[in-house]
C-alpha positions in Angstrom: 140.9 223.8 -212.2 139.4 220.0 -212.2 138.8 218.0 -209.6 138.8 218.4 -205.5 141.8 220.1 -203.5 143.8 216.7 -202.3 144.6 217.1 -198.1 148.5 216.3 -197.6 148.8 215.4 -194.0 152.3 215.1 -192.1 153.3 213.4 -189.1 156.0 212.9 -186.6 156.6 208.9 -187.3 152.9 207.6 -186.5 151.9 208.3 -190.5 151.0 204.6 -191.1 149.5 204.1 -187.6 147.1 207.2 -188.2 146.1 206.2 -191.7 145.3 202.4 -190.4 143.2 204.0 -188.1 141.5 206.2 -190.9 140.8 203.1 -192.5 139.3 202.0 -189.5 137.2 204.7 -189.3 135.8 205.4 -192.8 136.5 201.7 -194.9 138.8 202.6 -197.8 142.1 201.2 -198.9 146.1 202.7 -198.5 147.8 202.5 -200.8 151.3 204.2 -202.6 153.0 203.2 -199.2 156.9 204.4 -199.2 159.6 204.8 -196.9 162.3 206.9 -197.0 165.0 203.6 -197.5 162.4 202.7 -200.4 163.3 205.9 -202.3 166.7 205.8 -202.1 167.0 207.8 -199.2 169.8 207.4 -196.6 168.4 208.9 -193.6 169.5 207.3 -190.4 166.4 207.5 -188.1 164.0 207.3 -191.8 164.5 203.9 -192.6 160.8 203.4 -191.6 159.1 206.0 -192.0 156.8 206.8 -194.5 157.7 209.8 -197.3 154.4 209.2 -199.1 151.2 207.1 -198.7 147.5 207.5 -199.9 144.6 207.5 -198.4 141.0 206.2 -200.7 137.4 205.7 -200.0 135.8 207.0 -202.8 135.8 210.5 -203.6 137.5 211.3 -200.5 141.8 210.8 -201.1 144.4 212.0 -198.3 147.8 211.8 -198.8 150.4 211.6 -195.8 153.8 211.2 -195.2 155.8 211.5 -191.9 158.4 214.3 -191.4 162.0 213.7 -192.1 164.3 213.1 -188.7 164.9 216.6 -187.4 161.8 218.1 -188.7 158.4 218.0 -186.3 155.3 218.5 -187.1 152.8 221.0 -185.0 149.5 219.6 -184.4 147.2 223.1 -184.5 143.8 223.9 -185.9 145.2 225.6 -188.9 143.1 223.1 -191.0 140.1 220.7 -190.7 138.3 218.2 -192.8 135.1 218.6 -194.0 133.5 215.6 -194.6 129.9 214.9 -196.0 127.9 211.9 -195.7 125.4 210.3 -197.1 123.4 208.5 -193.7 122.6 209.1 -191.0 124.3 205.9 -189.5 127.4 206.5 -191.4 128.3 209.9 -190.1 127.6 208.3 -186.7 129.7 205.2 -187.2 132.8 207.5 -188.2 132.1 210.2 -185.6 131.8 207.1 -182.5 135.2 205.7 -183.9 136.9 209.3 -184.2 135.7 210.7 -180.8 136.6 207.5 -178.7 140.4 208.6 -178.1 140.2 211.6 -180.2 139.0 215.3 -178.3 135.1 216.0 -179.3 134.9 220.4 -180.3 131.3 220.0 -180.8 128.8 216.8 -180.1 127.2 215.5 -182.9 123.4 217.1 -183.1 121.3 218.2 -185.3 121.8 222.3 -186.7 120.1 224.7 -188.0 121.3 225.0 -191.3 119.0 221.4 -191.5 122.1 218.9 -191.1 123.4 216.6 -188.5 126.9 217.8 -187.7 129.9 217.2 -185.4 133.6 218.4 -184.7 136.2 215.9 -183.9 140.1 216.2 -183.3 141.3 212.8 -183.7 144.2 210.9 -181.9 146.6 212.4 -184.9 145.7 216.3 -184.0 143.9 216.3 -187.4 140.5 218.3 -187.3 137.5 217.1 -189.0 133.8 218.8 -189.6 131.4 215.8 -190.3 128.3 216.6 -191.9 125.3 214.9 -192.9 122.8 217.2 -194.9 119.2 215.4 -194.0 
């Protein structure tokens, strides 16, 4: 297998919205934007929504799309994001944007594996483990 698994994230109509925030938090560019009219599908109630974007900054890609009209998605903990950072400034900068609406699961501190580290669920109900190895 090459490469790094690639995180497909689905949402209930705010896909866009979360990814501008992602961008927000961590730089990086989106791109592949889609709606369901711009492949050819006919949903009523799709028109707008997004069936596939991408996320870049870096090594670190996200695709998204939002669920098709009549579908939901189920926020949970099933999955997280483990993300690893290079400064000490950086994973701070991304944990104060992630944490302001989003629901802190553990502060960012230092640990004793040697590494500052911090749990955030953002706005979106997406999970993510920030790590900066010192």
């Amino acid at each position: 297998m090459k490469g790094q698994a690639v995180p497909y994230l689905m949402f209930n109509g705010n896909c866009l919205e979360a990814l501008e925030f992602y961008k927000t938090a961590f730089g990086g560019e989106i791109s592949h934007v889609q709606t369901y009219e711009q492949a050819g599908y006919k949903i009523p109630g799709a028109e707008n929504l997004l069936i596939h974007a991408r996320f870049q900054k870096d090594d670190l890609s996200i695709m998204a799309s939002d669920a098709s009209p009549g579908s939901s998605i189920v926020a949970g903990n099933q999955i997280s994001l483990v993300l690893d950072f290079e400064s000490e400034e950086e994973i701070q900068s991304v944990y104060d944007v992630l944490s302001k609406n989003g629901a802190v699961q553990m502060e960012l501190q230092d640990t004793f594996w040697g590494a500052k580290y911090g749990k955030v669920k953002d706005d979106y109900g997406v999970i993510w483990d920030l790590n900066y190895q010192k």
